[in-house]
N, CA, C and O of each residue as an XYZ file, in Angstrom:
256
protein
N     -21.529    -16.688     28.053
C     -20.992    -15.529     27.377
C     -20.796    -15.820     25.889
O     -21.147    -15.125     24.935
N     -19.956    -17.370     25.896
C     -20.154    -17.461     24.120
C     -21.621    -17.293     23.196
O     -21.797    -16.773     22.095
N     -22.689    -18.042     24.246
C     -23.591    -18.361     23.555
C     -24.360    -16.563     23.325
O     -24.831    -16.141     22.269
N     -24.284    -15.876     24.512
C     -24.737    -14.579     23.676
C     -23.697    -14.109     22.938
O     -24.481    -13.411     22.294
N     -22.389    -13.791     22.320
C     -21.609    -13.427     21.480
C     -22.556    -14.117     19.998
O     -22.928    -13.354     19.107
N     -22.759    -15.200     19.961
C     -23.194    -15.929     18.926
C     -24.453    -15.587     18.621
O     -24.745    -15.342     17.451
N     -25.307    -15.525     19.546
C     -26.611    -14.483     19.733
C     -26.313    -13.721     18.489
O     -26.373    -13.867     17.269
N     -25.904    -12.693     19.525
C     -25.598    -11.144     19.081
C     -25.129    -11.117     17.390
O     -25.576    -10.280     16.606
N     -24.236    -12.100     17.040
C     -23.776    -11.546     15.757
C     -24.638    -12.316     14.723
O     -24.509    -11.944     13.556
N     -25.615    -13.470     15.010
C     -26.259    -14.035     14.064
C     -27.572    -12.616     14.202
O     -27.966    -12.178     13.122
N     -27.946    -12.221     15.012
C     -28.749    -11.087     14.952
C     -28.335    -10.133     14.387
O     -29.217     -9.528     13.776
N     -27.140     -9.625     14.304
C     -26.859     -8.712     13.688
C     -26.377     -9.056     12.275
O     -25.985     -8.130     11.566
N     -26.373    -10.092     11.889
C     -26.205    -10.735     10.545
C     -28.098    -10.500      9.411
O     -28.386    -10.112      8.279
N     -28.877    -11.025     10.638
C     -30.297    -11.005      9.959
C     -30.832     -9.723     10.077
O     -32.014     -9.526      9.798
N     -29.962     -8.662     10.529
C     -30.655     -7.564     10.622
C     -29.653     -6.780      9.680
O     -29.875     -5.570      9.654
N     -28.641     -7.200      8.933
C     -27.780     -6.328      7.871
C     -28.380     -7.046      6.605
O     -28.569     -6.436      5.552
N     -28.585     -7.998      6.725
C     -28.722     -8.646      5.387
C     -29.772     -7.747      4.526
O     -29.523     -7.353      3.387
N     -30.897     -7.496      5.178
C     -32.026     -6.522      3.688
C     -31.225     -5.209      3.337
O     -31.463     -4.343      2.495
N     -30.607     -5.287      3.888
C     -29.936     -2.938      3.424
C     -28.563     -4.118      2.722
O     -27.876     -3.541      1.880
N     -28.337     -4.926      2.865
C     -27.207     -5.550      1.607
C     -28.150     -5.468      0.736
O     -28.004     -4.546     -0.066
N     -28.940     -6.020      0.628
C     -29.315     -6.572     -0.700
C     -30.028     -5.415     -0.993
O     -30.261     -5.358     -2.201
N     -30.511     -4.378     -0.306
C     -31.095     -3.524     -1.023
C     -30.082     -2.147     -1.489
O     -30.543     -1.025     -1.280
N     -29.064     -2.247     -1.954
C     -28.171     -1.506     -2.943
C     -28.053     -2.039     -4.506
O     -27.670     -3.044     -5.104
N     -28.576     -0.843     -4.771
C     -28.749     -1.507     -6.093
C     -27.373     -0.713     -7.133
O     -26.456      0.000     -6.726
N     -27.631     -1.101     -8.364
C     -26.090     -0.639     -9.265
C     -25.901      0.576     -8.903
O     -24.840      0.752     -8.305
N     -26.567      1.498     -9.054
C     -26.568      3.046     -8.550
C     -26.325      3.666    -10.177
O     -25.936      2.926    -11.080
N     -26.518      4.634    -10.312
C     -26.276      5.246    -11.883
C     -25.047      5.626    -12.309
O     -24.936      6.110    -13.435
N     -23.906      5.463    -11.458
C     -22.575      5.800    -11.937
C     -22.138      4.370    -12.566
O     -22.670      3.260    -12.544
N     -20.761      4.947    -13.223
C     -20.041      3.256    -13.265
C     -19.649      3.501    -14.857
O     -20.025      4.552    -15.375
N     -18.985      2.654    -15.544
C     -18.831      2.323    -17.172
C     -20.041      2.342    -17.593
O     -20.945      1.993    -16.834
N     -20.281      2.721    -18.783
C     -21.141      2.276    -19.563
C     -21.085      1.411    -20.671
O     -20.091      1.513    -21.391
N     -22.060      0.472    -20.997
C     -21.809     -0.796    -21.403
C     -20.919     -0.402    -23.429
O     -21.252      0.495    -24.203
N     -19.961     -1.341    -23.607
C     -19.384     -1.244    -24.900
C     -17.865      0.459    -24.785
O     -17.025      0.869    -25.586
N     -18.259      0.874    -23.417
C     -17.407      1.908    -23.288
C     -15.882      1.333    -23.163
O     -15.839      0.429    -22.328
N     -14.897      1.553    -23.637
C     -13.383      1.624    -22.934
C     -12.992      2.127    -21.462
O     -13.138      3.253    -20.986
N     -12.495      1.063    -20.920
C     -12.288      1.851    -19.278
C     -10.584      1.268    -19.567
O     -10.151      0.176    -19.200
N     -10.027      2.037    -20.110
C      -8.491      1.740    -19.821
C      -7.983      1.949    -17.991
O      -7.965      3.068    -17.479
N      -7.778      1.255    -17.566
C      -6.576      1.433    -16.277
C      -5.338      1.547    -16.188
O      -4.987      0.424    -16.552
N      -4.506      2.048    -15.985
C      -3.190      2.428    -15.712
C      -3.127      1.775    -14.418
O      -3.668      2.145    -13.376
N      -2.075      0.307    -14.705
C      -1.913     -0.452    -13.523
C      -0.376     -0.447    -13.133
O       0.149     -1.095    -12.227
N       0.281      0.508    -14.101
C       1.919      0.350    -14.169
C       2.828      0.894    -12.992
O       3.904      0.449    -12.592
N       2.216      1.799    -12.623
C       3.042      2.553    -11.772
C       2.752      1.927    -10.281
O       3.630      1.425     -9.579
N       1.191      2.058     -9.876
C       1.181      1.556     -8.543
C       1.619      0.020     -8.390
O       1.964     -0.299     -7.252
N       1.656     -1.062     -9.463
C       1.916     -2.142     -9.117
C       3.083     -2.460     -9.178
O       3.418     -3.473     -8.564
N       4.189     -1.628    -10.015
C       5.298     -2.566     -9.730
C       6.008     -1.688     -8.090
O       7.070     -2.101     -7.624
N       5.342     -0.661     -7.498
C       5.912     -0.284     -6.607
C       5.520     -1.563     -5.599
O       6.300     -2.230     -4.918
N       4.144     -1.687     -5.712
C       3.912     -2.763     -4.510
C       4.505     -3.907     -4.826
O       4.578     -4.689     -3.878
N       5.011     -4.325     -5.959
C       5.884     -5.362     -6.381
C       7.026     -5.057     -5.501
O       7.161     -5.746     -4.490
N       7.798     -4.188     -5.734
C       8.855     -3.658     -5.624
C       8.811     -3.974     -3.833
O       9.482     -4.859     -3.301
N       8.033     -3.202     -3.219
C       7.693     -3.108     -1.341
C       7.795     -4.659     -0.976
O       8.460     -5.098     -0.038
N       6.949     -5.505     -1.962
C       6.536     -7.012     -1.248
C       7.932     -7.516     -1.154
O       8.517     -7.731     -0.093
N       8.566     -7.741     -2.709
C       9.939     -8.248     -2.584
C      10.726     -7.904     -1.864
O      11.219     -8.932     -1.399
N      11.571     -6.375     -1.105
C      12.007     -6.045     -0.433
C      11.776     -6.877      1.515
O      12.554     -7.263      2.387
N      10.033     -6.776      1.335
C       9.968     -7.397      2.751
C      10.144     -8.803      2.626
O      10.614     -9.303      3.649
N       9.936     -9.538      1.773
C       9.988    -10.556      2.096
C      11.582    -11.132      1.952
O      11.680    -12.244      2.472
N      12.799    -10.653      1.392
C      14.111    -10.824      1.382
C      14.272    -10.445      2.919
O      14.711    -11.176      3.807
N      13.771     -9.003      3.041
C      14.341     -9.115      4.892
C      13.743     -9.896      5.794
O      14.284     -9.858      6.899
N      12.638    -10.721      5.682
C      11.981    -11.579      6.630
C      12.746    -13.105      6.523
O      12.619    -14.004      7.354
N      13.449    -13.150      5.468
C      14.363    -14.341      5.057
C      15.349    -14.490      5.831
O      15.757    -15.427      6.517
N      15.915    -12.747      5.511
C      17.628    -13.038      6.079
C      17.171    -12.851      7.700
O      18.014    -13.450      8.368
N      16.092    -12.206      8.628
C      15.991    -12.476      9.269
C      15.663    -13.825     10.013
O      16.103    -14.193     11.103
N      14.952    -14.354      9.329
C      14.867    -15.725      9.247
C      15.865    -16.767      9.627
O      15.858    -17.568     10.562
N      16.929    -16.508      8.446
C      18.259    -17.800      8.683
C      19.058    -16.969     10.081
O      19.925    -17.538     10.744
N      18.724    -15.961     10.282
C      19.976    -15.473     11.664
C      19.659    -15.843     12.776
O      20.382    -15.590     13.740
């Protein structure tokens, strides 16, 4: 059973690999010398904000 599991996904590895590689840049995206400002302020300090919260309660759960 392992040895077909292992089969199966190295086959399905050599049979994804050409449609990987065949995506190419596509015509959207920045254009080169353009400004791409991001606004990283708001969503990150919330997930700042979420991580610290869990990880103080995984603490105090922790020492109890």
């Amino acid at each position: 059973m392992k040895q077909l599991l292992s089969s199966t996904f190295i086959l399905f590895l050599l049979l994804a690999a050409p449609a990987v590689r065949a995506q190419g840049p596509g015509n959207g995206g920045p254009r080169p010398g353009a400004v791409t400002d991001v606004p990283v302020d708001g969503g990150a300090s919330l997930l700042l904000a979420a991580g610290t919260g869990y990880a103080l309660r995984r603490l105090r759960k922790q020492k109890a």
